[in-house]
N, CA, C and O atoms as a printed pandas DataFrame, in Angstrom:
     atom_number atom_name residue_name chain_id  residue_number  x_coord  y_coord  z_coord
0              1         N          UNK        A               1  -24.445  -14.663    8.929
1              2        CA          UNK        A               1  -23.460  -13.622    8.778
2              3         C          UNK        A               1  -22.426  -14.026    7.744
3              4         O          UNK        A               1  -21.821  -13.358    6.906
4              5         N          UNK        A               2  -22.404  -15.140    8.009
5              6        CA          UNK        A               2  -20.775  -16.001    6.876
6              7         C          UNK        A               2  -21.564  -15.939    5.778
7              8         O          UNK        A               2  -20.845  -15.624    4.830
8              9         N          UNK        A               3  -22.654  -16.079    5.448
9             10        CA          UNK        A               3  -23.457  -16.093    3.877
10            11         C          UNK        A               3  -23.166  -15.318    3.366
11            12         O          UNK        A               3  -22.541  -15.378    2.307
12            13         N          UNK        A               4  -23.653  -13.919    4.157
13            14        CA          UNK        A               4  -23.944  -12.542    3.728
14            15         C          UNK        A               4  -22.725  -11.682    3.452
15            16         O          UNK        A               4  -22.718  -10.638    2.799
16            17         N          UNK        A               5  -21.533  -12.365    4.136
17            18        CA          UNK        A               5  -20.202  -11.939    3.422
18            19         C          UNK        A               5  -19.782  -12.505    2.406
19            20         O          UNK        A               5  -19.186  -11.901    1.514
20            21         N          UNK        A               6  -19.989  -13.543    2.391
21            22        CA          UNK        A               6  -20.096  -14.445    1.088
22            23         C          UNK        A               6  -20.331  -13.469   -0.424
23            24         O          UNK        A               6  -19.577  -13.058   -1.306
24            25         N          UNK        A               7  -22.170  -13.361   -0.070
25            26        CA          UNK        A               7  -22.637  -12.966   -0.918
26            27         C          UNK        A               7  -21.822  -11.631   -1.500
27            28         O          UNK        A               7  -21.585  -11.475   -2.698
28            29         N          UNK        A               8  -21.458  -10.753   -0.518
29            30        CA          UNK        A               8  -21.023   -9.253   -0.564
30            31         C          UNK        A               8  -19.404   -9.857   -1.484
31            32         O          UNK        A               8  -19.231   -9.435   -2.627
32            33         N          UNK        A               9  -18.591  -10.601   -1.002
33            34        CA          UNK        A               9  -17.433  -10.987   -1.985
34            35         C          UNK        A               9  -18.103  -11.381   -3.217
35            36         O          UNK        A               9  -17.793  -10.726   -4.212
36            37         N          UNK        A              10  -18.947  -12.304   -3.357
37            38        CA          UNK        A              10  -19.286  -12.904   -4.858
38            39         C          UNK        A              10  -19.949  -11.662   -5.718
39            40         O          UNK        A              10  -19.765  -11.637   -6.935
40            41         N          UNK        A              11  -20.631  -10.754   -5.147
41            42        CA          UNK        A              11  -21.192   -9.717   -5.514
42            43         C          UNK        A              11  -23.246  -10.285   -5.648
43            44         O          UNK        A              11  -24.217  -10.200   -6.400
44            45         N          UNK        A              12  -22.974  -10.637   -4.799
45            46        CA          UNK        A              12  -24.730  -11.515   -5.152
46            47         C          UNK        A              12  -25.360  -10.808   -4.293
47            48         O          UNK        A              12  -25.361  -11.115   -3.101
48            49         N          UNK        A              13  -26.144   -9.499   -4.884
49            50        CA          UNK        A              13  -27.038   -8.790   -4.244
50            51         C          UNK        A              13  -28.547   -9.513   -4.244
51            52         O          UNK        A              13  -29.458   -9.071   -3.543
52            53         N          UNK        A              14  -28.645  -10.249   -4.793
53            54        CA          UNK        A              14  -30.380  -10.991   -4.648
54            55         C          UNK        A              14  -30.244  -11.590   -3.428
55            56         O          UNK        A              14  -31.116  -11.492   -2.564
56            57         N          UNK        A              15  -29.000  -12.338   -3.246
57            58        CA          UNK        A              15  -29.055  -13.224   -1.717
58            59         C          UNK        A              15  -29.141  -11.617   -0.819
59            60         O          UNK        A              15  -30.119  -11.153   -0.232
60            61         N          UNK        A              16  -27.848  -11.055   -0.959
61            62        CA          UNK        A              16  -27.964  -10.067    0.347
62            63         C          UNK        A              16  -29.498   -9.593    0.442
63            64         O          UNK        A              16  -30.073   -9.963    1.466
64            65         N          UNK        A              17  -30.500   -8.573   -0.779
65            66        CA          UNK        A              17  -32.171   -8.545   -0.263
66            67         C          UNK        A              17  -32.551   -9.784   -0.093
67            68         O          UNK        A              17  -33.185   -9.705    0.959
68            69         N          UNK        A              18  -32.574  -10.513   -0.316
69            70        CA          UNK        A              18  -33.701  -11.725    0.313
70            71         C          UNK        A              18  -32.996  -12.324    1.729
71            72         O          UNK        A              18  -33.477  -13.324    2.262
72            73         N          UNK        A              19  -31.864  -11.662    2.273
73            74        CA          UNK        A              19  -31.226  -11.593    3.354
74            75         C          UNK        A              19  -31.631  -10.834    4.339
75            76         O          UNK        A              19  -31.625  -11.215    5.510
76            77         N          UNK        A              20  -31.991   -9.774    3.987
77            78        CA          UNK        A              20  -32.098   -8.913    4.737
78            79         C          UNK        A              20  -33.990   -8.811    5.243
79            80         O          UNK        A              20  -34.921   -9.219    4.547
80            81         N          UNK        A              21  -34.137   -7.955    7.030
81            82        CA          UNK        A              21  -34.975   -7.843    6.906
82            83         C          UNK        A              21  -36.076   -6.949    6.368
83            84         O          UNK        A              21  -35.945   -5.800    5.946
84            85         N          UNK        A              22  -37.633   -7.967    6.491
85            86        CA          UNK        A              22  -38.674   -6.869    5.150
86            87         C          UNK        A              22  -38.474   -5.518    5.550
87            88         O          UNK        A              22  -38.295   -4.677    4.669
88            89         N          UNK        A              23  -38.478   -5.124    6.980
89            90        CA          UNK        A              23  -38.821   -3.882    7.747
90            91         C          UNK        A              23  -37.571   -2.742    7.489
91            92         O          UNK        A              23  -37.724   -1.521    7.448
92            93         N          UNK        A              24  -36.565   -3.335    7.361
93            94        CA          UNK        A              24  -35.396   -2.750    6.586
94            95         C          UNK        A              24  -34.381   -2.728    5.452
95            96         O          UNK        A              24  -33.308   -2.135    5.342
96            97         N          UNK        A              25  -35.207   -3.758    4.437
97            98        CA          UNK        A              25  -34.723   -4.030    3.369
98            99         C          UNK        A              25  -34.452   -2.772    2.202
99           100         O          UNK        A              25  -35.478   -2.145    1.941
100          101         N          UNK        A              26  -33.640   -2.481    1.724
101          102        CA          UNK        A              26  -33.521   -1.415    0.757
102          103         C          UNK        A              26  -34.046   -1.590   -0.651
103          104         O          UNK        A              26  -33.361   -2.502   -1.116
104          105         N          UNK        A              27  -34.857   -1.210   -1.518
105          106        CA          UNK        A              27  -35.449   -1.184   -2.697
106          107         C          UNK        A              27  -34.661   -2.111   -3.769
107          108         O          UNK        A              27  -35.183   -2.862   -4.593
108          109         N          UNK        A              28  -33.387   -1.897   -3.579
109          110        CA          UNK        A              28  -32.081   -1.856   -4.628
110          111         C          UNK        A              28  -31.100   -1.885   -3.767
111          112         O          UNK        A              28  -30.892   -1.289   -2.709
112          113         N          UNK        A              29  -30.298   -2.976   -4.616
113          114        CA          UNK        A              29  -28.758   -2.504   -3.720
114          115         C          UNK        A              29  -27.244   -2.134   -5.032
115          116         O          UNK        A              29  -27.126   -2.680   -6.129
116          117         N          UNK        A              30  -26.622   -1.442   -4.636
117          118        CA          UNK        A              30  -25.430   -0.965   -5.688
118          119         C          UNK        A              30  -24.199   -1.594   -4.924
119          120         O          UNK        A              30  -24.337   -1.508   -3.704
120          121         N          UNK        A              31  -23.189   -2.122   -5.277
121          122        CA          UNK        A              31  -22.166   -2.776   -4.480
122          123         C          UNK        A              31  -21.246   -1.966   -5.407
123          124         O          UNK        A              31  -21.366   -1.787   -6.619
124          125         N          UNK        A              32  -20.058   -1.400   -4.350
125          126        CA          UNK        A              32  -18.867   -1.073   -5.024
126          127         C          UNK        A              32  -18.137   -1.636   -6.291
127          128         O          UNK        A              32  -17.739   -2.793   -6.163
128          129         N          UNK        A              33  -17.936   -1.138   -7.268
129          130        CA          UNK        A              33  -17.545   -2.033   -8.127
130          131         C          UNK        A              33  -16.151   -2.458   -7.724
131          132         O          UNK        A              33  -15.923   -3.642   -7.477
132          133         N          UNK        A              34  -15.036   -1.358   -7.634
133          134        CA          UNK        A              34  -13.538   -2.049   -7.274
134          135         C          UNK        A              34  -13.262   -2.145   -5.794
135          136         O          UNK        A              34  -12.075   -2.083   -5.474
136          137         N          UNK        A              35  -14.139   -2.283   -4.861
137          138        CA          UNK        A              35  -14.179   -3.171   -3.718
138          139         C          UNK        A              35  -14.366   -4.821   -3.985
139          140         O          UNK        A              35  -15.179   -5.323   -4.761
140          141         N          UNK        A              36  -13.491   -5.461   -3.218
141          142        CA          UNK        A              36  -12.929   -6.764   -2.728
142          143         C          UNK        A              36  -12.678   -6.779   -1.589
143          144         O          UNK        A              36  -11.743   -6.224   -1.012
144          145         N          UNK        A              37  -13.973   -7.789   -0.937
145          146        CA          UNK        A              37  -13.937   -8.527    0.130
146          147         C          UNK        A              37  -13.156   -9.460    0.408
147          148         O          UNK        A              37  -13.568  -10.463   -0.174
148          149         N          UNK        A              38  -11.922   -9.756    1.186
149          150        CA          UNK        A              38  -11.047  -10.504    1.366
150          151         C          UNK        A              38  -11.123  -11.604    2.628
151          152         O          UNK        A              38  -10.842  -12.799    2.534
152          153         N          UNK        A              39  -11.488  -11.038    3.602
153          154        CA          UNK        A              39  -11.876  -11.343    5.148
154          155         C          UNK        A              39  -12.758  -11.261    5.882
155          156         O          UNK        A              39  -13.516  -10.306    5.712
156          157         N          UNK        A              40  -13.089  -12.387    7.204
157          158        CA          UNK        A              40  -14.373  -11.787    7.405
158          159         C          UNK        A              40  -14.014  -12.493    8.951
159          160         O          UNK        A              40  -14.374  -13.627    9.269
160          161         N          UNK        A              41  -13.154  -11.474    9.906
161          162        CA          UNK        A              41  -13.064  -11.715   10.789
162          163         C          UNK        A              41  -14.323  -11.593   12.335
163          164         O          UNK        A              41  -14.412  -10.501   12.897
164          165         N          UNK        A              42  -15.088  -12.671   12.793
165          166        CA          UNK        A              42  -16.013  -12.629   13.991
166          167         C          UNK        A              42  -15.369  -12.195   15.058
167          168         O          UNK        A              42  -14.532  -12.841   15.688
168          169         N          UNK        A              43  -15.775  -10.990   15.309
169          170        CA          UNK        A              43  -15.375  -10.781   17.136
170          171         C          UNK        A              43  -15.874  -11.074   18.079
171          172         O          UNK        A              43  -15.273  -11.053   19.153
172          173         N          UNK        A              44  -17.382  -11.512   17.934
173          174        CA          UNK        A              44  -17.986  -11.452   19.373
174          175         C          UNK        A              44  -19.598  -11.795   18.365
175          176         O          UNK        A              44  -20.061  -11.199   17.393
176          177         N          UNK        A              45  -20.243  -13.355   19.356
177          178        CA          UNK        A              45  -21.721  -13.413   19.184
178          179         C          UNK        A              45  -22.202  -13.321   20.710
179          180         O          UNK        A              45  -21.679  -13.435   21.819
180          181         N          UNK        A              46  -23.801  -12.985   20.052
181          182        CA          UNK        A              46  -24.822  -12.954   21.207
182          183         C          UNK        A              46  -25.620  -13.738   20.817
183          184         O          UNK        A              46  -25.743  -13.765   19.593
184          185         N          UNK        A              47  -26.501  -14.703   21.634
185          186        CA          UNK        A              47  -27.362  -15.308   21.418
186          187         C          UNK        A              47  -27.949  -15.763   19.671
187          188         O          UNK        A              47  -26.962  -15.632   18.947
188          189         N          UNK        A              48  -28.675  -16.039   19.170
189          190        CA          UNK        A              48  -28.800  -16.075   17.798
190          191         C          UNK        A              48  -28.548  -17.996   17.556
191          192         O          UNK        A              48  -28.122  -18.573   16.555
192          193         N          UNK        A              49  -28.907  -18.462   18.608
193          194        CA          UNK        A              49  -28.890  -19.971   18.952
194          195         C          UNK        A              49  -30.013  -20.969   18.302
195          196         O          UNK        A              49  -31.111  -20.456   18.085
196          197         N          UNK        A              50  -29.902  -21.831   18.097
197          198        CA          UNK        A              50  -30.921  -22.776   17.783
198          199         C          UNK        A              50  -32.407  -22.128   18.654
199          200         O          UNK        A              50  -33.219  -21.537   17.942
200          201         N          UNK        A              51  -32.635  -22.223   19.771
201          202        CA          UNK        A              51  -33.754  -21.500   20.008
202          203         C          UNK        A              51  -34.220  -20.053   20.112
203          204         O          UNK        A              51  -35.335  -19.705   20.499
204          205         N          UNK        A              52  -33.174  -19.207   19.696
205          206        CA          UNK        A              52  -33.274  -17.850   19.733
206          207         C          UNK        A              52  -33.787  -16.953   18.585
207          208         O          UNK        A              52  -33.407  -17.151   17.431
208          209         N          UNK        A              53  -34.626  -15.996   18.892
209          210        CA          UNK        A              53  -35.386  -15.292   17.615
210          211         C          UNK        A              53  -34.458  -14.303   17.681
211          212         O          UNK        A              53  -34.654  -13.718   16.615
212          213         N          UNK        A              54  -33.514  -13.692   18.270
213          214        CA          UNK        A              54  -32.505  -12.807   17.489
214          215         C          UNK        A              54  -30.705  -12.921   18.087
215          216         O          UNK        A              54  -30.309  -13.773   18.882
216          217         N          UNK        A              55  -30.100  -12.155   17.641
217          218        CA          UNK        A              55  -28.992  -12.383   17.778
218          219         C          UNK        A              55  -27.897  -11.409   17.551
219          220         O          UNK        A              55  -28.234  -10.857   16.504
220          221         N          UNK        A              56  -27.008  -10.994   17.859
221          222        CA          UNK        A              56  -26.421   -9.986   17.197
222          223         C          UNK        A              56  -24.947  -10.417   16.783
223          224         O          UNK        A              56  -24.728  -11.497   17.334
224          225         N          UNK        A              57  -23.855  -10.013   16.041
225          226        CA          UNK        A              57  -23.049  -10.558   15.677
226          227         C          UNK        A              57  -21.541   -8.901   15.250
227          228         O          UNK        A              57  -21.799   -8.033   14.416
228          229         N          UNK        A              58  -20.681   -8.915   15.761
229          230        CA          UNK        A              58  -19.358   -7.654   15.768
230          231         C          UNK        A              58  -18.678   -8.546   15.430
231          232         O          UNK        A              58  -18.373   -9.629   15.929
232          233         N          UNK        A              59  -18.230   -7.562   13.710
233          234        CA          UNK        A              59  -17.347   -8.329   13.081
234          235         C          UNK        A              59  -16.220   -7.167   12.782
235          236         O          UNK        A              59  -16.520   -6.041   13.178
236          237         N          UNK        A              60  -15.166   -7.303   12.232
237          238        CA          UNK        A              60  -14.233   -6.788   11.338
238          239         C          UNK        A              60  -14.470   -7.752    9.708
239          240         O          UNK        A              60  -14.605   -8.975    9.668
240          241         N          UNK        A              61  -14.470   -6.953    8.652
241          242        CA          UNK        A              61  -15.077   -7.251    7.109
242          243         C          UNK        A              61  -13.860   -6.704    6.528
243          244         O          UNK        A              61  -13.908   -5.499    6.282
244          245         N          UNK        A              62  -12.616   -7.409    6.212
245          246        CA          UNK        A              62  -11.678   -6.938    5.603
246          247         C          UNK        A              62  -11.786   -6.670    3.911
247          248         O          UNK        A              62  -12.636   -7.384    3.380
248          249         N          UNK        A              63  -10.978   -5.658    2.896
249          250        CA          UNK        A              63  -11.062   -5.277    1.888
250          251         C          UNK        A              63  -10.354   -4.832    1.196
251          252         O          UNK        A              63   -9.632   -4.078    1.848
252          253         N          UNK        A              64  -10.053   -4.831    0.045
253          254        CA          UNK        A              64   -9.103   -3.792   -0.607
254          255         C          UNK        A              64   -9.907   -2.971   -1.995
255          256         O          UNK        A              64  -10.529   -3.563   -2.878
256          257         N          UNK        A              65   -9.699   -1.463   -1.901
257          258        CA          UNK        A              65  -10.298   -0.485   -2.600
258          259         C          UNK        A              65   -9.285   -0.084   -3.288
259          260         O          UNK        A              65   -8.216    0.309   -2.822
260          261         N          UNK        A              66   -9.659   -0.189   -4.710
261          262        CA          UNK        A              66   -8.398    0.225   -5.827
262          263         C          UNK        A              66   -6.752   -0.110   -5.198
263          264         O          UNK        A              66   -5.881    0.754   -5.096
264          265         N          UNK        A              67   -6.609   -1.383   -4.867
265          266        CA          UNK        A              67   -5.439   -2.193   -4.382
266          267         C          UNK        A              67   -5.225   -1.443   -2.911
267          268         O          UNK        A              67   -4.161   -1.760   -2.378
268          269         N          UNK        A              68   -5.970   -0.592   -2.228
269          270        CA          UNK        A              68   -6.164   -0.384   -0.880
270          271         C          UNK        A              68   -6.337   -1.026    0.127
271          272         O          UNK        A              68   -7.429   -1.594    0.153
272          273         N          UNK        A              69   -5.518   -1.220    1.236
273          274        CA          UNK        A              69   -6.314   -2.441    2.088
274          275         C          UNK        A              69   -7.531   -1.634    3.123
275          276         O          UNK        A              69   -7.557   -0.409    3.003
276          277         N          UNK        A              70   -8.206   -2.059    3.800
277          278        CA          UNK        A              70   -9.608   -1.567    4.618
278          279         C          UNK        A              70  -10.221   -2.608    5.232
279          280         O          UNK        A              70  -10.418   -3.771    4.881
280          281         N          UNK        A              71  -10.486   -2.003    6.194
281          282        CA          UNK        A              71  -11.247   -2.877    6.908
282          283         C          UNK        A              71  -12.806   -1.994    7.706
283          284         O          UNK        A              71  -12.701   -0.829    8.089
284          285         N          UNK        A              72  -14.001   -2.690    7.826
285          286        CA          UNK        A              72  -15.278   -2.406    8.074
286          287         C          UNK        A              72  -15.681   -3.032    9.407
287          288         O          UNK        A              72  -15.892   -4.242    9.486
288          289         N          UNK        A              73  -15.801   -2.125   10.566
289          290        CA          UNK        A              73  -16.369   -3.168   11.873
290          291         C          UNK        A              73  -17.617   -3.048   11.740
291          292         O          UNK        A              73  -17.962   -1.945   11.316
292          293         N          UNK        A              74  -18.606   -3.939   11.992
293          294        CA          UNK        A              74  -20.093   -3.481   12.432
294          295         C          UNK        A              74  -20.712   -4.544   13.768
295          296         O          UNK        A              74  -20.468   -5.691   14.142
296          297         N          UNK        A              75  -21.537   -3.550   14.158
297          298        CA          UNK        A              75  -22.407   -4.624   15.209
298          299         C          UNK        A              75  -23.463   -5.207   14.341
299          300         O          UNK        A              75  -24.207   -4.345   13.873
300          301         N          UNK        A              76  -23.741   -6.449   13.990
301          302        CA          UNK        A              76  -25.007   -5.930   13.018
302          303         C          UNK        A              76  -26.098   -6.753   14.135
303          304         O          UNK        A              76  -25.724   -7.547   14.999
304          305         N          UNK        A              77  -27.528   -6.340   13.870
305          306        CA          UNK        A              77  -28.817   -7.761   14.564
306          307         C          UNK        A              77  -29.505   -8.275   13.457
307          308         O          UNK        A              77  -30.003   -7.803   12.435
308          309         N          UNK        A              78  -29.322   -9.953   14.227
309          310        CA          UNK        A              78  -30.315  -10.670   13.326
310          311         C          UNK        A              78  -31.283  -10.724   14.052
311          312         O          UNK        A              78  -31.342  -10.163   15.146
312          313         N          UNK        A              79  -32.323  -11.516   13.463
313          314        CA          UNK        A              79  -33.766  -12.208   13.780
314          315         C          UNK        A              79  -34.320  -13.194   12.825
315          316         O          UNK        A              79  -33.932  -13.399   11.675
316          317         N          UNK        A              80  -35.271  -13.768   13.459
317          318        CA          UNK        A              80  -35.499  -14.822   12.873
318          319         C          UNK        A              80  -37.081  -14.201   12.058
319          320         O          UNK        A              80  -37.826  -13.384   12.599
320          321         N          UNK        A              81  -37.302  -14.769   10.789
321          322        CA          UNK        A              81  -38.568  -14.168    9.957
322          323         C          UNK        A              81  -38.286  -15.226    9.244
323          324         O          UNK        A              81  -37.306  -15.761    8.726
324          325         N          UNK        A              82  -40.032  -15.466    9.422
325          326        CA          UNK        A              82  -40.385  -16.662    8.795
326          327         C          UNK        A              82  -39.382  -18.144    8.839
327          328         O          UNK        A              82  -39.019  -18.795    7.860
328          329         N          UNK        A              83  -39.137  -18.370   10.021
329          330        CA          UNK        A              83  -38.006  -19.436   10.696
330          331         C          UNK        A              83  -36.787  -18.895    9.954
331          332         O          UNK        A              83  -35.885  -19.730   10.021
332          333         N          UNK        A              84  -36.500  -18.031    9.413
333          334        CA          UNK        A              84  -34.778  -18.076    8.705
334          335         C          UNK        A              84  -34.619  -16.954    8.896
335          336         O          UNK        A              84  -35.480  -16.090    8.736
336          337         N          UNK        A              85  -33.104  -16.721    9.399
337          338        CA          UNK        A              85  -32.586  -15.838   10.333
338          339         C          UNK        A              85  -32.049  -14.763    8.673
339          340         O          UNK        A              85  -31.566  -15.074    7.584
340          341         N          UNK        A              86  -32.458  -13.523    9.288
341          342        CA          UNK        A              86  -31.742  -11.931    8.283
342          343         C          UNK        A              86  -31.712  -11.146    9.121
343          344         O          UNK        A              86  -32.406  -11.100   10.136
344          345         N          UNK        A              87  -30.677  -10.257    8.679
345          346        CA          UNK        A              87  -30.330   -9.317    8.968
346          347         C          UNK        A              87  -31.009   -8.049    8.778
347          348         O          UNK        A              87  -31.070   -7.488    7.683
348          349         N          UNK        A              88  -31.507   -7.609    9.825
349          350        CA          UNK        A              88  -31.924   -6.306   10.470
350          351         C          UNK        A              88  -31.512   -5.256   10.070
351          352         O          UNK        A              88  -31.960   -4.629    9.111
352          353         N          UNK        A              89  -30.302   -4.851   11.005
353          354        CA          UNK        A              89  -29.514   -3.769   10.964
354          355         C          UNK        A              89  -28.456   -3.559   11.859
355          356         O          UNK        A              89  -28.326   -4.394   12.755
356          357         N          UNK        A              90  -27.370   -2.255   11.783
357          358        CA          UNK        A              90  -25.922   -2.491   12.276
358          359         C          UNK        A              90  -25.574   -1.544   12.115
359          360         O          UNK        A              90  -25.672   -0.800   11.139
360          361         N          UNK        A              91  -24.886   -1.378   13.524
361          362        CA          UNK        A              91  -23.916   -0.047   13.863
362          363         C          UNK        A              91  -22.870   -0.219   13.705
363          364         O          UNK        A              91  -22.380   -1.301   14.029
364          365         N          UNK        A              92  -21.980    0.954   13.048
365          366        CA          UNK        A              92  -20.620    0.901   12.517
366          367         C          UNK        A              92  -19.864    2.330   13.518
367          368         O          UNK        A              92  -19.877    3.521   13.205
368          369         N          UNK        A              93  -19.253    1.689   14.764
369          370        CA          UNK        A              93  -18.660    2.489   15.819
370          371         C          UNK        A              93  -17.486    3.226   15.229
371          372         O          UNK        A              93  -16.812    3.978   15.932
């Protein structure tokens, strides 16, 4: 999850697809251009442990849009493919 915000601040869409999973991976990805990722507050894990094939992870993803501040909650799920854990998919309540 800390990567993949990573990636989303640095703007490194190759990590986020090769992040994500095959079954829901998107063709292409477009990232906001004057979005800035600032924060990347964890609220709450589930499982997603050394022996666990999935996991889920509710975050708050702080931001600022054209000097706007914002913030993004999601539930997202991982799983494990091909031993290395990506991201699935995620509900935004």
């Amino acid at each position: 999850m800390r990567s993949r915000f990573s990636a989303f601040a640095l703007g490194d869409t190759g990590y986020l697809l090769r992040s994500w999973h095959s079954s829901t991976r998107p063709a292409s990805l477009e990232l906001e251009a004057g979005q800035r990722w600032t924060r990347l507050e964890i609220v709450e894990t589930e499982r997603g442990g050394l022996l666990d094939t999935a996991g889920t992870v509710t975050f708050h993803a702080h931001y600022r849009d054209a000097g706007r501040p914002g913030t993004m909650t999601e539930h997202s799920r991982f799983v494990r493919e091909d031993g290395r854990w990506v991201y699935l998919d995620g509900d935004q309540p």
